[in-house]
N, C-alpha and C positions, 0 to 999 in steps of 0.2 A: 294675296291669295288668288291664283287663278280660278277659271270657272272648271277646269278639269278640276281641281283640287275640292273647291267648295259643291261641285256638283257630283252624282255618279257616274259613269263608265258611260259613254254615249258610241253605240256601232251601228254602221249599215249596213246591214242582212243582203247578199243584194238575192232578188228574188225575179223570175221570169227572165226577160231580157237585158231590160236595164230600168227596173223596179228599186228602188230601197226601200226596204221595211226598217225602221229607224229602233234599236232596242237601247234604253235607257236601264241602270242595274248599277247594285250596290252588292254588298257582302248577302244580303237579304231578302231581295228580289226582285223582280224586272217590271217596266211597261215598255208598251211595245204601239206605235205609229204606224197605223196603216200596212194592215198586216193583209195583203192580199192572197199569201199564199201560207199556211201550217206548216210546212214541213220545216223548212228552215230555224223556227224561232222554236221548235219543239225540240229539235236536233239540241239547238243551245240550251238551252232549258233541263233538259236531259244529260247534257257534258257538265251541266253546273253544277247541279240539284238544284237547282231556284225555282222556289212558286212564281209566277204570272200574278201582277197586282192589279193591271191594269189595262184597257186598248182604248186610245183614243184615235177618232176615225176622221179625215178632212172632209171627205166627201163620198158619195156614194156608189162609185166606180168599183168593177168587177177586181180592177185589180191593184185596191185599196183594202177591198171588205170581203175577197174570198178564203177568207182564211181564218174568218172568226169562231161560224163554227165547232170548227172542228178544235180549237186552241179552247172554246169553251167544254168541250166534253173532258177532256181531263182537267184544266184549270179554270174553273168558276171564278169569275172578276166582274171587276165595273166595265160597262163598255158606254164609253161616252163620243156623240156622234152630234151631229147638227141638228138642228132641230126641225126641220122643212123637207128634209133630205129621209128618204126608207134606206137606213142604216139597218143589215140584219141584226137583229138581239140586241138590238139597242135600250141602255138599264139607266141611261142619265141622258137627256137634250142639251146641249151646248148651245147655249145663245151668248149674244156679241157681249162684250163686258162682264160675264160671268165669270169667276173666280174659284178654281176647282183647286181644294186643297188634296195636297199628295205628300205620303209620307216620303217619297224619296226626293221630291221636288221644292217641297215648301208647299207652294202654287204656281197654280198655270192657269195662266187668263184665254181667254175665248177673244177673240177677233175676226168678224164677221168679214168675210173677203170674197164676197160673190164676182162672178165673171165665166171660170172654168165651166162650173155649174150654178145654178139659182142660190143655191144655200150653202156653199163652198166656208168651210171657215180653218182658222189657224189658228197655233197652240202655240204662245210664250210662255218660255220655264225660264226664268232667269234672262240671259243673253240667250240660249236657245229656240230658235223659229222654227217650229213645222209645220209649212205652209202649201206642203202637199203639192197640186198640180196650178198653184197659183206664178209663184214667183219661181224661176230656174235660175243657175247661174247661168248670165246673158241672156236671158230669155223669158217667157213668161207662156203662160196655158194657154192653150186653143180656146175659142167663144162655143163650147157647145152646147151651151144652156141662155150664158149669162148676155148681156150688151157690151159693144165697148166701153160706154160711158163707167159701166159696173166695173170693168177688170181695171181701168184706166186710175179710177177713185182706189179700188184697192190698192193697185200698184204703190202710188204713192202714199195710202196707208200705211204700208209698210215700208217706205222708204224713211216717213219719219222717225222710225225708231233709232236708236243710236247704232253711229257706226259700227260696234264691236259686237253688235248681234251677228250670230251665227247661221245664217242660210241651212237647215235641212230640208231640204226638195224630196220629192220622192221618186226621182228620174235622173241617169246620170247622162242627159244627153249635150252636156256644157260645148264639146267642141264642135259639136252639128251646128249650137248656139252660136260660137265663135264665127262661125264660117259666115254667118247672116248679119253677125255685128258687124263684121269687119267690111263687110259688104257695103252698109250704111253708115261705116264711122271710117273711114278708110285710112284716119293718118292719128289712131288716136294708139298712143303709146302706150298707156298701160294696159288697153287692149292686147296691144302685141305680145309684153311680157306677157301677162296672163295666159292667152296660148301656149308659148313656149312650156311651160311649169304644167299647164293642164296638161301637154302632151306625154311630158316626161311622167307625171304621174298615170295615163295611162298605159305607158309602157311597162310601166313599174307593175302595172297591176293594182294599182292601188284606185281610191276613190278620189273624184274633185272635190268631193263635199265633204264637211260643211264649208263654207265661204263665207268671209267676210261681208256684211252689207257694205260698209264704206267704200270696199273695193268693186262691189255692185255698183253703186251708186257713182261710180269712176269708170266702168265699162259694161255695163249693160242699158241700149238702146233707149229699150224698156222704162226705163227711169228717170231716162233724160230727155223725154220728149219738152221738155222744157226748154233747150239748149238749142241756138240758134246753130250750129253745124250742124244738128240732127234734123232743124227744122227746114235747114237750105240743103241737105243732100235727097231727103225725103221729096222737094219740091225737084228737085234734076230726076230722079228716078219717076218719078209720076206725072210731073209736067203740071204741076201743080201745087202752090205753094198751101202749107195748112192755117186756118184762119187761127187756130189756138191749139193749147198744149193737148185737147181731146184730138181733135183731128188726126192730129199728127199721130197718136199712138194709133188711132183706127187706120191711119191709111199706111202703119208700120205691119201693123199687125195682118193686114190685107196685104203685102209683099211679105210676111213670112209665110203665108201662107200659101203661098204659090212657088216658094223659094226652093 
């Protein structure tokens, strides 16, 4: 049995520019990830007949969390958010290893993934990761809060889980991402395929996400600061080799940010 099979209906809303709002739904009703903007998920909502069961929020960013509101004045739900972090209308704290049962899910664990922001955390249902502004395909979140040390340990938090976990981001900036991998990994293959398919998929119109982690963990930078190509291309670009696997993502993460 697949996870589409054993799980329900998983879409991305896309919202703003290039926002996902992630909606999960069954025959019976929806939750809804980081819902930055109402209008969208009310649309759906409204085409369906489905009550709203649920919002769970990564972090505290305007365009994560402006949409709750207003999703709360017609559908009263749980709003479950970080705990460290001012979540508007926040009715549950998520902390790291908590275990949030849901009728459409089973459960969904809490996983603390500071970096993006101080109190940044991510939602496993199953194989499904929503990990908000932490981990992109090829890529990973700005330091606006957090240290590198913090995004660094995340990162590879979440690189432990098993390959077949599913990457939901909440940004679909993969081939901007590509362009910086490719930059720093220059001769790595499944890199290249991966482009090729991301592109075609946005010609198509369609979404990159969800992604694979194992195929994360095959071409995204990010993750393989561990990896002596990443470690010897990182030292030609900088003029400086990194003493260990922190370094490296800091002085990665310091060229994508100027990139």
């Amino acid at each position: 049995m697949t996870m589409f099979e054993r799980y329900p209906a998983l879409l991305p809303l896309p919202a703003f520019e290039d926002n996902y709002i992630w909606l999960l739904h069954d025959q019976a009703g929806a939750v809804v990830v980081d819902p930055g903007e109402a209008a969208p998920i009310l649309a759906w909502l409204e085409d369906h007949g489905m009550p709203l069961e649920g919002i769970l929020v990564t972090h505290h960013h305007g365009d994560h969390t402006g949409g709750i509101s207003e999703l709360l004045d017609t559908h009263p739900c749980p709003v479950y958010g970080p705990a460290g972090e001012p979540i508007p209308h926040r009715s549950h704290a998520a902390r790291d290893g908590m275990r949030i049962p849901n009728r459409l899910l089973g459960e969904i664990k809490v996983l603390a993934v500071p970096g993006h922001t101080r109190g940044h955390v991510a939602y496993l249902a199953g194989n499904w990761l929503f990990c908000g502004d932490t981990l992109f395909s090829c890529g990973c979140g700005r330091l606006f809060e957090g240290t590198p040390a913090q995004m660094h340990a995340s990162l590879y938090r979440l690189a432990a889980l098993p390959d077949e976990t599913l990457v939901c981001c909440a940004h679909e900036y993969t081939l901007s991402n590509i362009r910086f991998a490719r930059h720093v990994d220059p001769d790595n293959r499944a890199l290249t395929e991966w482009e090729t398919r991301a592109r075609q998929l946005r010609v198509d119109d369609l979404p990159t996400l969800p992604v694979e982690l194992g195929q994360e963990k095959r071409t995204n930078p990010f993750l393989r600061c561990h990896e002596s190509s990443i470690v010897s291309r990182i030292g030609e670009l900088t003029g400086k080799i990194p003493a260990d696997t922190q370094a490296t993502f800091t002085q990665l993460r310091a060229l994508k940010d100027v990139f």
